[in-house]
N, C-alpha and C positions, 0 to 999 in steps of 0.2 A: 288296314283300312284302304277301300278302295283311292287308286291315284288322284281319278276326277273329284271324290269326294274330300280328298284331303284340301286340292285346290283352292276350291269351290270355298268350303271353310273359311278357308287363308283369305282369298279375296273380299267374303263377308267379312271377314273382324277388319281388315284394313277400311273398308266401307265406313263402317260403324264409326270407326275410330281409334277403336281399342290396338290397332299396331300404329295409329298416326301418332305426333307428337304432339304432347299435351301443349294447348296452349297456357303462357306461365308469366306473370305480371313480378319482376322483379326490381321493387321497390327500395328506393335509397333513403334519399332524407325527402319526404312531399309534405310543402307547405300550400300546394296549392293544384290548381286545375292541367296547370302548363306546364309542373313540375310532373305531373303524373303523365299526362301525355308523352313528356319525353321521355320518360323510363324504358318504354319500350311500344312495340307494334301492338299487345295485344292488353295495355294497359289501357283502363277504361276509369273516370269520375262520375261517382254520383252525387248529382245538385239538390238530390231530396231535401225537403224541409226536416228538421231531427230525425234526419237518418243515424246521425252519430247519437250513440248513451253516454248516461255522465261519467264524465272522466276520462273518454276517449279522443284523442288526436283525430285530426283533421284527415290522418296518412288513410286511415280504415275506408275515406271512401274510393281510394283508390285502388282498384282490383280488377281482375279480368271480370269481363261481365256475368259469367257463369255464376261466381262466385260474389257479386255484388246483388245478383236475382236472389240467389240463394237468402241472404240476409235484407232480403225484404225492400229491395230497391225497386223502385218501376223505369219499365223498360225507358217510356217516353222521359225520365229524368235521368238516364246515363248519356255522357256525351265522350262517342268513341270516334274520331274521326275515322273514314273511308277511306281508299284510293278509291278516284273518280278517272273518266276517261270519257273525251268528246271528239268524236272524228269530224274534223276539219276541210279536206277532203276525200273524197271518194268516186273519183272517175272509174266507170266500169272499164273492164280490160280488153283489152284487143284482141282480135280472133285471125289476124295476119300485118304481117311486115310494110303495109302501105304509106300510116301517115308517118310524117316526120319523126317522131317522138311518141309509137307505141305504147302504150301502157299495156306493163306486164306486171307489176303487183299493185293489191287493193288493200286496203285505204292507202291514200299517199301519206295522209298526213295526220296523227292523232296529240291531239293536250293531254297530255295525264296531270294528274294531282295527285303526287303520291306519298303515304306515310313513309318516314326512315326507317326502313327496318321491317316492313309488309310486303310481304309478296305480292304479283298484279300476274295477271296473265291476260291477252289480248292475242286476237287472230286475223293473220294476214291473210290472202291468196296470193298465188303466185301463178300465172296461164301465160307459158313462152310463145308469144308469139313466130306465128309459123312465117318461115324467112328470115327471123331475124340475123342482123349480121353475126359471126362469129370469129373471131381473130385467135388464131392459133399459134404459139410462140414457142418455136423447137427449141428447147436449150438440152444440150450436147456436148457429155464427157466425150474430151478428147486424148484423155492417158491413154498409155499404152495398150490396156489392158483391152480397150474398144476397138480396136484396130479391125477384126471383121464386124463389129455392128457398124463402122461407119463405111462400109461396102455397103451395105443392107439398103443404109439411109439416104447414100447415092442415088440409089434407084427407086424411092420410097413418095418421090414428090408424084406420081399419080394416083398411087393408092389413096396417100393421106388426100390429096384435093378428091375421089372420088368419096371417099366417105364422109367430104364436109359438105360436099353439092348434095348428098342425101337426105344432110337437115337444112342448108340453105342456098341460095341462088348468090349469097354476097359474104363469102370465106376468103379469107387472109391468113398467107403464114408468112410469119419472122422466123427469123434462125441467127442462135447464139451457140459458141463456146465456151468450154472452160476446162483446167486440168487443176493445177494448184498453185498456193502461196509459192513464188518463186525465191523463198528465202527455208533455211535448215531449221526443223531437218525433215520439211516437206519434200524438198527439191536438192538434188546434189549442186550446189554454189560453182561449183568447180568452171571453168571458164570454157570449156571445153564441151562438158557435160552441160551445162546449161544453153548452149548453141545449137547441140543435140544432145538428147538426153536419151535417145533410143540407140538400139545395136546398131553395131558397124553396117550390116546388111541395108538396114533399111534407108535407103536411098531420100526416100519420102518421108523427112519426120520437121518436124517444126520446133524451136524454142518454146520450154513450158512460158504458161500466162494463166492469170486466176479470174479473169472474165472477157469476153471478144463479143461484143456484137458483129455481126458480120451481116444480117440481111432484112431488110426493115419493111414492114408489110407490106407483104406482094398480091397481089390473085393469079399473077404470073406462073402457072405449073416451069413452064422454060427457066423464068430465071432461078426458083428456087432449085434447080436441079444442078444450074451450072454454078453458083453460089456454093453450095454443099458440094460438089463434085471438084470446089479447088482446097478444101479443107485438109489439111494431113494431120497424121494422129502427133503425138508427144509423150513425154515422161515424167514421170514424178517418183522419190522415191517411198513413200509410205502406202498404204496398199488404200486408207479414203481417200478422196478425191475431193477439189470445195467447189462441190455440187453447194450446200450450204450457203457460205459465201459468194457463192455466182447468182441465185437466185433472191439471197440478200441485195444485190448490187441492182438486178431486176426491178426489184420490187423499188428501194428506196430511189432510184433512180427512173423511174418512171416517166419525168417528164420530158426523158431524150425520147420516150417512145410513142409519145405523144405526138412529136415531130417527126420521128421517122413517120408513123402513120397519114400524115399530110403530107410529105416530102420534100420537110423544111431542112437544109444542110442545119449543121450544129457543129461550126469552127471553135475552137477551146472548149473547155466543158464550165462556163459560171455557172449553171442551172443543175449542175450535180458535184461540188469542191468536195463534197466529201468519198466520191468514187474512185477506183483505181482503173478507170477504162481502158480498153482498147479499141477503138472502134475500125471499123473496115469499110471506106463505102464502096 
């Protein structure tokens, strides 16, 4: 059988339904309307006048609708609740970086009403406005193993601000470190080792650490170069690195970065007790 034709096939019967999932009303003990309702999403009551025959429980009117039509139910007497959805707002979106607070996805804001256990589906847009700012956050293995990437990087603060002036006029970079947990058996403990954990040769190596802010956003190309250009590499001994853990620290600790980005100092750390920082200003 030709390919196209097999597709083609395949796409109709999903269409139809015949590869969809049946929908399936799996009833417990229903004594009533609200009992059936909750059974499930696709569980439906019919309120017909002697819809039920003698002898039959109350449970028979509860079924998927398909199967409540089938036995003679009218549509207008099944009650199946819906998910519902009303948008709230919907400011159209912005075509450039001018006013204060761009809008860049539509609807802002939508009510659902939705059944437990019913799927919904609802669509956004999303049009980035042109200029918008962009803040870019270098974080940067500093094990051993990176020792000529962080040559690279030295020299890296015109590229990267040339490629961010390309989507906007208002880019920012930070720059962070990290190597690893300074405890075994990430890191050799050794008193020695752990002061420098690099070969005798290298003149240039730094105590490992598992997270360094070190540079807090700039639009500065200068400072970011001389910032990055005092950084020396480190060691660790297991061959991951907590790349993980450093960008954990990142994320949960956000709101030191909040402050760097305005260039509020942050003396002791209360607004992140659960971080193991290092910071550098």
């Amino acid at each position: 059988m030709d390919w196209c034709v097999l597709s083609l096939l395949l796409l109709l019967l999903g269409k139809d339904g015949l590869c969809q999932q049946e929908e399936v009303c799996s009833k417990s003990v229903i004594n009533s309307c609200d009992d059936c309702i909750r059974s499930g999403p696709y569980c439906a009551w019919c309120q017909q006048v002697n819809f039920t025959k003698a002898g039959e429980q109350e449970a028979v009117r509860c079924d998927t609708q398909a199967k409540l039509i089938a036995r003679g139910c009218e549509r207008i007497d099944i009650i199946s609740p819906q998910n519902t959805q009303r948008i709230t707002q919907q400011d159209p979106l912005s075509s450039s970086f001018d006013t204060e607070e761009p809008v860049q996805m539509s609807p802002q804001k939508i009510k659902l009403t939705l059944r437990p256990g019913l799927p919904h589906k609802f669509t956004v847009s999303f049009k980035r406005a042109e200029g918008y700012p962009v803040d870019l956050y270098y974080l940067m293995d500093l094990s051993y193993s990176m020792k000529d990437d962080l040559e690279n990087v030295k020299g890296l603060g015109k590229d990267l601000f040339a490629a961010l002036n390309k989507i906007t006029k208002h880019a920012k970079i930070g720059f962070g470190a990290f190597v690893d947990k300074t405890v075994l058996p990430y890191t050799n403990t050794n008193k020695e080792k752990l002061e420098k954990p690099c070969d005798e040769n290298d003149q240039f190596c730094q105590a490992a650490f598992g997270y360094r802010h070190v540079l807090n956003m700039t639009s500065s190309q200068d400072e970011f170069q001389r910032k990055v250009a005092g950084q020396f590499i480190s060691g660790n001994l297991d061959s991951p690195e907590g790349s993980l853990d450093a960008m954990m620290q990142a994320a949960v600790c956000g709101a030191i970065f909040v402050l760097c980005a305005i260039g509020l100092g942050y003396d002791g750390l209360p607004i992140c007790p659960g971080c193991t920082l290092s910071l550098v200003q």
